[in-house]
C-alpha positions as CSV (number, residue, x, y, z in Angstrom):
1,X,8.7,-93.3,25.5
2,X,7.8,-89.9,26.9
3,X,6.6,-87.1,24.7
4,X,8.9,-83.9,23.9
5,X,8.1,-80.8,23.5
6,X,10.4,-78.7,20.8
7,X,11.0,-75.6,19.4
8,X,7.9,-74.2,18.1
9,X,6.8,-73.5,21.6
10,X,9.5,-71.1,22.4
11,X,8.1,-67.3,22.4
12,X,4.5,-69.1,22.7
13,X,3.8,-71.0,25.4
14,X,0.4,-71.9,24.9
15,X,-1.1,-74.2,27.6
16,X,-3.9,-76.3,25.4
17,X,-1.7,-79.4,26.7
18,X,-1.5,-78.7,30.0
19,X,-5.2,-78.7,29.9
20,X,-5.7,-82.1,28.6
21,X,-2.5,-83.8,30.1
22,X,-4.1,-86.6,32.5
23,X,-0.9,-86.8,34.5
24,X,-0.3,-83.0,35.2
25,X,3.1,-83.6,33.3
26,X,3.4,-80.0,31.5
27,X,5.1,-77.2,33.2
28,X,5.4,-74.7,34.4
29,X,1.8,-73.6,34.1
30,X,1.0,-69.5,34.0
31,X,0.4,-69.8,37.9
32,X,3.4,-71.4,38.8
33,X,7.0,-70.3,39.7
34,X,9.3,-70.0,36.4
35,X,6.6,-69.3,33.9
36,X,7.9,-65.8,33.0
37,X,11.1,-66.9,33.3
38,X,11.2,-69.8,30.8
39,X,11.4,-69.8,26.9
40,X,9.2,-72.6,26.4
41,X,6.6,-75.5,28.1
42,X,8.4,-78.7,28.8
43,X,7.6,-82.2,29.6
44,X,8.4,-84.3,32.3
45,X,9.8,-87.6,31.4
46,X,9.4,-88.8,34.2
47,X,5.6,-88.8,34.6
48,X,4.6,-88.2,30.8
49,X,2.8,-91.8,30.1
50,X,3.2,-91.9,26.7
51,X,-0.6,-91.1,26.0
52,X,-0.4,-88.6,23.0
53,X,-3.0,-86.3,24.4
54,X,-1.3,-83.3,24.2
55,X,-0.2,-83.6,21.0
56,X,-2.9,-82.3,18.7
57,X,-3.7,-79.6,21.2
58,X,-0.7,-78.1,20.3
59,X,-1.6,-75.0,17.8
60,X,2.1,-74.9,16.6
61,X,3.0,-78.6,16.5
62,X,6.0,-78.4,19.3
63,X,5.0,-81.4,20.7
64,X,6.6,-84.8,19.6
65,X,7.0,-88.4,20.6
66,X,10.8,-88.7,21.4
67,X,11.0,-91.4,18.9
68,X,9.5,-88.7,16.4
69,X,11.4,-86.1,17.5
70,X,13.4,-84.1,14.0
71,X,16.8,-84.6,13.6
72,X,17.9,-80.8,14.2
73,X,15.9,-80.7,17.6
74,X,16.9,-83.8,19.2
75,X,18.6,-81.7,22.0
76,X,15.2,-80.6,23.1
77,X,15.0,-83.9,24.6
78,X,18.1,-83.1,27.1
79,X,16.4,-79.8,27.7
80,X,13.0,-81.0,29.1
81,X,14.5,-83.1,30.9
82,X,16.9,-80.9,32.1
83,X,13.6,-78.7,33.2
84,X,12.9,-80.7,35.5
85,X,16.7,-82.1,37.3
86,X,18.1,-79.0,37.2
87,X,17.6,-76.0,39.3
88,X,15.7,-72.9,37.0
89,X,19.2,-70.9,37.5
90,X,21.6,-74.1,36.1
91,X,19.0,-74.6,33.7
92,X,18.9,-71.1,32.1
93,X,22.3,-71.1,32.4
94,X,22.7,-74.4,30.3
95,X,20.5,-73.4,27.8
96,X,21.3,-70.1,27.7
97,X,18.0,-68.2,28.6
98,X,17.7,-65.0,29.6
């Protein structure tokens, strides 16, 4: 079960779990394409292995196991997903980013 990232990252963005992620499953990083022009760091569930790494990295505690994830942010699941199988103009759209 991948790892999440919620909504205590939005607004901060800090990359202490892309550091440690052994699977380079954190994006987008401050180099890459989309950085400024996402809310948030997502995880790819696709490639996250389920390692727990990340998680105490995080210095606002946005990052959960799915299974773990609170009740009123379980759509963050769909959304990092969504990072990742949508293109970054459907997926600002979607989740209404500006």
């Amino acid at each position: 079960m991948p790892y999440v990232i919620g909504k205590n990252c939005i607004g901060t963005k800090d990359t202490a779990c892309v550091e440690v992620c052994p699977v380079d499953c954190i994006h987008p990083k401050p180099d890459e394409d989309g950085f400024e022009d996402t809310d948030q760091l997502y995880i790819d569930p696709d490639v996250c292995i389920d390692c727990g790494v990340c998680e105490p990295e995080c210095p606002v505690e946005a990052i959960y196991s799915e299974d773990a994830v609170p009740d009123d942010e379980q759509d963050f699941i769909e959304k990092n997903a969504d990072y990742y199988q949508l293109s970054l103009a459907e997926f600002k759209e979607k989740w209404k980013i500006s």
